[in-house]
Residue, then its C-alpha position, 0 to 999 in steps of 0.5 A: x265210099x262213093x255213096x259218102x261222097x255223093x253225099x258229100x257233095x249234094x249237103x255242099x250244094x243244097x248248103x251252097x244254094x241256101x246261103x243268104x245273098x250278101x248284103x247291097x253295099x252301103x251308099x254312096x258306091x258306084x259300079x264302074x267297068x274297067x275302061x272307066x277307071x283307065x278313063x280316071x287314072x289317064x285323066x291324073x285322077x287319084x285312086x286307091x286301087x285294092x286287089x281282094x283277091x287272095x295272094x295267087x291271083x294277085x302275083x299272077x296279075x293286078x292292076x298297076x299300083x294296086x295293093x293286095x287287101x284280102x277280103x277277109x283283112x279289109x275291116x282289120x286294115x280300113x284305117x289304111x284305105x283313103x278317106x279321100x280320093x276315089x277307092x276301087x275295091x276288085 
């Protein structure tokens, strides 16, 4: 039993550490840290703010006006996401 799941465990961590590296985002994207977007939300910037994280995380704490889009749910409901304004996906 103990040996199954040390085996377990080191197939997990050899699988986890093989994985391809996900691919750099497509162009144009900008890395902003939080205190820049306060900046443009103070400054009436308009933002589509979508939470990615599962629901949990999301009810436990997010960003005001955010909206919760999992990850996994973000190519199926892109038609919802703002063509337009400022878009921060977190």
């Amino acid at each position: 039993m103990l040996r199954a799941s040390l085996t377990a465990a080191i197939v997990a961590g050899v699988m986890l550490a093989s994985a391809a590296p996900a691919a750099p985002p497509e162009y144009p994207v900008r890395f902003i840290k939080v205190v820049e977007l306060k900046a443009l939300l103070d400054r009436g910037t308009k933002a589509d703010i979508i939470d990615v994280r599962h629901w949990d995380s999301y009810v436990e704490s997010h960003i005001r006006g955010a909206r919760s889009i999992p990850l996994r749910a973000v190519p199926d409901r892109a038609p919802e996401i703002s063509k337009t304004n400022v878009v921060v996906f977190y």
